[in-house]
N, C-alpha and C positions, 0 to 999 in steps of 0.2 A: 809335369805330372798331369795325368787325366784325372778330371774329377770323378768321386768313387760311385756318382749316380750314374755313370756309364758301365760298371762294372757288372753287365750280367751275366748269368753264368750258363744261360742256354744257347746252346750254338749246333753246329753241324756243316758241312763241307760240301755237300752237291749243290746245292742252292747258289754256291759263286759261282760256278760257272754260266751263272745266266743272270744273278741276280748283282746292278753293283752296290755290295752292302756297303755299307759305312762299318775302359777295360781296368783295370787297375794301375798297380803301380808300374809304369813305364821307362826302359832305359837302365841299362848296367853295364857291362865290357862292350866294347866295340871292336867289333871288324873292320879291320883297312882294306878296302881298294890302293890303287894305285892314284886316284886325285880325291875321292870321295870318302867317306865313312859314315858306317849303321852299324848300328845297337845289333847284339846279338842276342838280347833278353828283351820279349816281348811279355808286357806283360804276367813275368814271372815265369814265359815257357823258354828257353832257347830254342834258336833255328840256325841252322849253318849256312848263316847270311857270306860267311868269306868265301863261299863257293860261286856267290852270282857275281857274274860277270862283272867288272870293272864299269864297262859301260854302262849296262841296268842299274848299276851302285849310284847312279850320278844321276840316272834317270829316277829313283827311286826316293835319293837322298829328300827332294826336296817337300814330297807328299807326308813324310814319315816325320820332319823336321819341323814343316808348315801346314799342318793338317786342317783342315777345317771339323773332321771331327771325326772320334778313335773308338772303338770299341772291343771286349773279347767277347767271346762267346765259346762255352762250353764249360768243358767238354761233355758232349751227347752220343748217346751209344745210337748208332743202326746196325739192326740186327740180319747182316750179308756177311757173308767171310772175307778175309782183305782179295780175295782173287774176283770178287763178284764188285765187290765195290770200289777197287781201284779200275777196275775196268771199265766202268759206268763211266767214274770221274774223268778219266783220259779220252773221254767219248762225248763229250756232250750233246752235237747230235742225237745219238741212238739214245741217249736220256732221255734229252726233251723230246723225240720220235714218243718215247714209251710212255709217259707219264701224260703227254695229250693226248693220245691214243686211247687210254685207258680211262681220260675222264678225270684226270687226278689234278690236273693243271696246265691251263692252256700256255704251257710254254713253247718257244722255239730255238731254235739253236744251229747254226750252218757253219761248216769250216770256210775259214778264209785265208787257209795256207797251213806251215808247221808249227802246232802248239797254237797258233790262234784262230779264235772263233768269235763268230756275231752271235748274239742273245738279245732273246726278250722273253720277259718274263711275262707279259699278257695285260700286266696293269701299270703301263705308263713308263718304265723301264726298257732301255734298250744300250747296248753297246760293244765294243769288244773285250776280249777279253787275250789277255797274253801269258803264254807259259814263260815263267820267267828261270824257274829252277824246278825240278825234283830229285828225290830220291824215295828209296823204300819209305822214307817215314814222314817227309815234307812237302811242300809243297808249296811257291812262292809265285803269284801271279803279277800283275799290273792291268790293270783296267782302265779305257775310259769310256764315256759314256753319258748317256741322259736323261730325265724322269723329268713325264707332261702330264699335270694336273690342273684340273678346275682351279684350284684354290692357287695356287702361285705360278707366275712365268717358266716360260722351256729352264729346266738347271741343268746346267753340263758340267762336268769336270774329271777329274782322273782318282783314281784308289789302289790304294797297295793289299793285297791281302795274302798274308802266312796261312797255312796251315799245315800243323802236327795230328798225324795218326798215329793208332794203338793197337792194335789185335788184341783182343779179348778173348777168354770162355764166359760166358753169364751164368748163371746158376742151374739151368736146365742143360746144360753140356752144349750149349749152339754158337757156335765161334760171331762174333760179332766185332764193329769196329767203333774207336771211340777217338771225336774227332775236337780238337779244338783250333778253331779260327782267332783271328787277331788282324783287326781292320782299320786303313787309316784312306781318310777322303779329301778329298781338298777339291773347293769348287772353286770351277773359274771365274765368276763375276764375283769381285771384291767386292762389293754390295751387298749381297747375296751373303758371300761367306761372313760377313760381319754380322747381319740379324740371325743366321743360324746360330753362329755363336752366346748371342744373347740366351737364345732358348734350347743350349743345348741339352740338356737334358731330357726337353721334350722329344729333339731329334732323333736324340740318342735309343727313346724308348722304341720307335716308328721304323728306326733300321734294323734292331732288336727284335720288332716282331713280325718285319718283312722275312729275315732269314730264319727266324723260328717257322716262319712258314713253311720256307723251302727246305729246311731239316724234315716238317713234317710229311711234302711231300714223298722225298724220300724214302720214309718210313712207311708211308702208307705204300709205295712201291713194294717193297720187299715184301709188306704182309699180300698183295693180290700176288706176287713171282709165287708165294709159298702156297699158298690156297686155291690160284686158281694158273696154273699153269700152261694149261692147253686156252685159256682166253689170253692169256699173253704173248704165245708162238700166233696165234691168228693175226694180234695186232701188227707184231711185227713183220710178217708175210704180207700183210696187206701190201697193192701198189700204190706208192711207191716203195716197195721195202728195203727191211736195211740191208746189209752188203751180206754175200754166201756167210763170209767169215765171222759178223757180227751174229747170224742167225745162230749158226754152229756153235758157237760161245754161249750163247744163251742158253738153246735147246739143253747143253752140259750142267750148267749154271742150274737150269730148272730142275732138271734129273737128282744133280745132288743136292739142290735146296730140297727138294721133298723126301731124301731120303733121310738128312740130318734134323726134319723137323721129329722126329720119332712118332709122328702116325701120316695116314694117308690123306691127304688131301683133298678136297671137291675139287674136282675137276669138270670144268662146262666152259663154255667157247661165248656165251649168252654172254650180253653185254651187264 
């Protein structure tokens, strides 16, 4: 069982791809691998853990098992349609391109092959990240990674993170998505993971409000996509810009996000 001071309930999904975050009640039926097993109830959500690979199951089992510390978060609506925002998610480059670009957060992000990618999230944060499963509605990563502060030595270590998506209408008729994550971490210096432990709670709140960060980033993206659209094709054109295909997707993205917001938008290119 995770203690219930870790249980909070603000959360969001763009932010793991660069940020490695660190819930309730934990653990119910299990999915078999072939040498391994994981809990298919996270936190009270299911995820269709029998799908990941045997392999990943065994790479996984042990962060999920032997956590240094767990958290859920959510679920948090952003207000993009699922075509706009899984697209983002499966991109994280062209994210982190748009959101430093725009001023929103100095993050960064480069592919480092299929499904994975390097990140930094700007403050002390950096590592990769690995697509470990999807489907329409989930999504199963493994991260490892590092975070360098004044206050305590380099910490490394690895994290598992779920997440379950929603399609929504919100009450203004604007299709949105509503996302909940479920995060487990485990640091390498057993030292290290032992005084975390002590103060987990405090942890707990600091990882909590790192990825409410990056929810909010998010969020603040789709409000400049919607209001200022023609500053957001400039950013993205800039050199070095992002690929024909990325642009094309956008420019559509932009066209129907301002058509669905039901009035017309400012449009200015001014930073």
């Amino acid at each position: 069982m995770i203690p219930r001071s870790l249980g909070s309930r603000r959360s969001g999904a763009l932010s793991l791809i660069i940020v490695i975050g660190l819930s309730t009640t934990i653990y119910s039926g299990l999915a078999q691998s072939e040498t391994c097993s994981l809990p298919s109830q996270h936190a009270g959500v299911t995820f269709p853990i029998e799908m990941v690979d045997p392999d990943w199951a065994c790479r996984l089992q042990p962060i999920i098992s032997h956590y240094t510390t767990a958290n859920k978060l959510g679920p948090r609506r952003t207000p993009l349609p699922e075509a706009v925002y899984t697209y983002l998610l499966d991109r994280p480059p062209m994210a982190a391109t748009l959101v430093n670009r725009l001023g929103i957060a100095p993050y960064q992000s480069e592919m480092r092959g299929p499904g994975r990618y390097w990140g930094n999230d700007g403050e002390g944060t950096k590592g990769i990240v690995e697509l470990v499963y999807q489907d329409r509605t989930s999504r199963v990563y493994y991260l490892e990674g590092s975070h360098d502060s004044r206050f305590l030595p380099l910490i490394t270590g690895k994290a598992v993170v779920l997440l379950r998506m929603n399609q929504v209408t919100d009450s203004n008729g604007v299709e949105a998505m509503d996302s909940t994550l479920v995060s487990y971490s485990r640091l390498d210096n057993r030292l290290l993971s032992g005084i975390v432990s002590l103060f987990r709670p405090l942890v707990g709140s600091a990882v909590t409000r790192k990825l409410a960060k990056g929810v909010d980033t998010v969020n603040r993206l789709s409000r400049v996509m919607r209001q200022q659209p023609d500053r957001v094709v400039s950013e993205a054109t800039k050199s070095p810009g992002l690929s024909s295909d990325e642009v094309a997707f956008l420019k559509q993205a932009l066209e129907n996000l301002s058509h669905s917001s039901g009035a017309t938008p400012p449009r200015t290119v001014s930073p």
